[in-house]
N, C-alpha and C positions, 0 to 999 in steps of 0.2 A: 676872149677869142681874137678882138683886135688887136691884142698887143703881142698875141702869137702871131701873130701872121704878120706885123711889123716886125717881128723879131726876125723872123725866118726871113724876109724878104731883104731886112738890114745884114743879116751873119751873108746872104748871098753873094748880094753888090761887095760887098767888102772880099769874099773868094775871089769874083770875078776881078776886082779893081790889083787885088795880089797876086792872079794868077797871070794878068795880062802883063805887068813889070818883070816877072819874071818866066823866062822860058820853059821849064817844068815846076810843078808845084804837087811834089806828090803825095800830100794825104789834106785832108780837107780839115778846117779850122777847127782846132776844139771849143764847144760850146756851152753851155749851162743847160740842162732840160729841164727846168721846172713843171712838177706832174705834183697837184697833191694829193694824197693818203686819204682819204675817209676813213675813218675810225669807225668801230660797231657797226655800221650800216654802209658799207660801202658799194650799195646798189642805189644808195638814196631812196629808198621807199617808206611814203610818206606812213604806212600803217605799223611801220618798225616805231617810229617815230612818237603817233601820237598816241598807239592804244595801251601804254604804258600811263602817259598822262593822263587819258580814261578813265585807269580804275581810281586815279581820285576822285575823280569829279563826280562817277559814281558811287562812291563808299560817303564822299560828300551830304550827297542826295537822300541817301539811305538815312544816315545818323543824323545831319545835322537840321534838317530841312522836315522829313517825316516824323522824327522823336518831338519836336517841337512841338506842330500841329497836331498831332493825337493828343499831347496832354494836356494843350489848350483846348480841342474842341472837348473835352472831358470835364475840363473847366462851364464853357457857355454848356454845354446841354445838361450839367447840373450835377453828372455821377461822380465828378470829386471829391463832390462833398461826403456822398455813403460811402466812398473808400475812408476819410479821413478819420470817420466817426467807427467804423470799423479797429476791431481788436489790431489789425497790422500796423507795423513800427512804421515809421517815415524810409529808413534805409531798405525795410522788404518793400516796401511797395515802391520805391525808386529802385530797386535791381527787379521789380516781377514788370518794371517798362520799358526797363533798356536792354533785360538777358532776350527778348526775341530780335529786338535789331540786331545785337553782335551776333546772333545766328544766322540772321539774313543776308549783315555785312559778310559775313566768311564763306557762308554758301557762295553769295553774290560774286566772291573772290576767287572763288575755286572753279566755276565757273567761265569767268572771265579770260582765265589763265587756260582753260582746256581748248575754250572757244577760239582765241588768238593762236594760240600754236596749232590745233589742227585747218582754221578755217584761213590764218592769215597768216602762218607760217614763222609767226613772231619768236626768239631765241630767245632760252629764258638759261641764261648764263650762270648765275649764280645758288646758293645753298638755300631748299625752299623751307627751312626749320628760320633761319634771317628772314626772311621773308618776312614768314608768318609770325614772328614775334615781333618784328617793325611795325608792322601792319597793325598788331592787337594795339601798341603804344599809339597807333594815331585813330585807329576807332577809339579809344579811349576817351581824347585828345576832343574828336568827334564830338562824342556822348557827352562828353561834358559841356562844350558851347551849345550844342541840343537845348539839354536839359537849363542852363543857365536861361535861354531865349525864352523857355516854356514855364519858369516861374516870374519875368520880369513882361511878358507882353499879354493882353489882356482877353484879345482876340485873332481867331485862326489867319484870317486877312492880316495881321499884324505881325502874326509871329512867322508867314510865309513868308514877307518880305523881308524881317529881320534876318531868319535863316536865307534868304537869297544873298542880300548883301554882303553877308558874315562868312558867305561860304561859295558859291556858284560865282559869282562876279570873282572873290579874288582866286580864285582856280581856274579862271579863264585869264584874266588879265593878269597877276602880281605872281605865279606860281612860276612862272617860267616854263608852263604847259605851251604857249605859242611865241611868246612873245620870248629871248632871253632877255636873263636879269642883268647885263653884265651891260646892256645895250641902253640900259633905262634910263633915264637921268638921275643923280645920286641920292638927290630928296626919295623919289620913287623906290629908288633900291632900298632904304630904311625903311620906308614903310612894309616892305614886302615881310620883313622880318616878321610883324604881328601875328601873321598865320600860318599856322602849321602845317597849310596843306602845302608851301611853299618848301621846308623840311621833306617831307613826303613823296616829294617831286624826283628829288636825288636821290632818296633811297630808290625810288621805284625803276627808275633810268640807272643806276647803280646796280642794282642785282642784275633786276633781269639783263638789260644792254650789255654790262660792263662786268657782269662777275664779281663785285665787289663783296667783300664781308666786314665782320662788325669791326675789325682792326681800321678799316677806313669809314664806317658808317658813323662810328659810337657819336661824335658830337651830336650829329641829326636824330638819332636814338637819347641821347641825355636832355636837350631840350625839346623833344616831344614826352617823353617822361614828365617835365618840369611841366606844360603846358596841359595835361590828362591830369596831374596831381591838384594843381592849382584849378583850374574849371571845375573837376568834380568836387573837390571842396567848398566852392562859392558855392555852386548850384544847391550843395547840402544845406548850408549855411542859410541862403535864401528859404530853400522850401521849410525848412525844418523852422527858420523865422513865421514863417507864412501859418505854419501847421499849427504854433504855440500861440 
C-alpha cells in the first residue's frame, strides 16, 4: 500500500512538474497499474483455503493414528493372541482390520465434501471419480504406515505417539497445509518428500481448487501407489514374521 501511494503521488509531481513548462498538457501521463490476479480463490477466504488441507489431516487421523492403537491395545489386553490361534489366515485377519476404517475413511470423505460446500461454500472444481480413486491410493498409503506402527510398537501410549509423529506433526508442518513448501529451507523441502500426506496435499488443492485431472496428477498418483505398495508389504512381512 505504501508503495502505491508513492507511486501515485511520484506519477503526480512529475504531471505537475510537465504540465507547469509547458502551457497545455492535454492528456495525462501513461502509467503502469499493477493490480494482482488471485487465482482459485480470489476473495481470499481463509476456509477455501484450508478445508481442503483438512481432509488429510483427517483421513490422517482415521487410518494412520486409530488403526494403529486398536491393534496394539488388542495386543496388551491379550485377544491377539485367540485371533492368531484361530483357523484365520494372517491376510484375512489384516483385511477384517483395516476393511471398517476405508469405510469410515470414505464415509468420513464424503461427508466432508457435502459439509464444505453446503455449510462453507467451498468449490469442488474437478472429476469426483479422480478424487476418489486418488484418495483410495492414499488411504492405502495410510493403512499401510498404520499397520506398519501396530506390529513394530509394543504399547497403545507408544504407538499413539508413533502415529502422531508419522502423520499429524508432518500434515501440519511438512505437507504444505499452512506452511508453503517452496518457502522452506531446502534441507526441509527433501525431507518433506518422506510423507505422502505431503503428495495428497496437491492432489486435494488440485481437484477440488483447481480442476485438475490425472493428465496432471499422475506423478502424485504413481508415488502414492509406490508408497501403499511398499508399507503394506512390510507391514505383511512384519506381522506374518511376528505370527510364524
Amino acid at each position: 500500500y505504501s508503495s502505491v501511494i508513492m507511486a501515485i503521488f511520484s506519477r503526480e509531481m512529475l504531471e505537475k512538474l510537465i504540465a507547469s513548462r509547458a502551457m497545455h498538457f492535454p492528456t495525462r501521463l501513461p502509467g503502469v497499474d499493477l493490480r494482482p490476479a488471485i487465482w482459485y480463490n480470489p476473495e481470499l477466504k481463509s476456509s477455501i483455503f484450508l478445508i481442503p488441507g483438512l481432509i488429510g489431516m483427517i483421513l490422517m487421523s482415521i487410518t494412520v493414528i486409530r488403526i494403529s492403537i486398536t491393534i496394539v491395545k488388542e495386543k496388551e489386553m491379550g485377544t491377539m493372541e485367540g485371533l492368531l490361534v484361530s483357523p484365520l489366515k494372517p491376510i484375512e485377519l489384516m483385511a477384517g482390520k483395516i476393511i471398517p476404517y476405508i469405510i469410515i475413511a470414505f464415509v468420513s470423505l464424503i461427508l466432508i465434501l457435502l459439509l464444505s460446500r453446503l455449510i462453507f461454500a467451498v468449490p469442488f472444481r474437478g472429476s469426483l471419480l479422480t478424487f476418489f480413486l486418488l484418495s483410495a491410493l492414499f488411504i492405502a498409503a495410510s493403512l499401510g504406515m498404520g499397520l506398519y506402527i501396530s506390529t513394530v510398537a509394543q504399547t497403545a501410549q507408544t504407538a499413539w505417539m508413533m502415529g502422531f509423529l508419522s502423520s499429524m506433526l508432518p500434515a501440519i508442518i511438512l505437507s504444505g497445509f499452512i506452511f508453503p513448501i517452496e518457502s522452506m529451507p531446502r534441507a526441509i523441502q527433501l525431507v518433506t518428500y518422506l510423507f505422502p500426506i505431503r503428495y495428497y496435499m496437491v492432489i486435494l488443492r488440485g481437484i477440488i481448487l483447481k480442476g485438475a485431472g490425472m493428465a496432471i496428477l499422475y506423478p502424485e498418483a504413481i508415488i502414492l501407489l509406490l508408497f501403499a505398495l511398499a508399507l503394506i508389504a512390510a507391514s505383511a512381512l512384519k506381522f506374518k514374521k511376528k505370527v510364524g
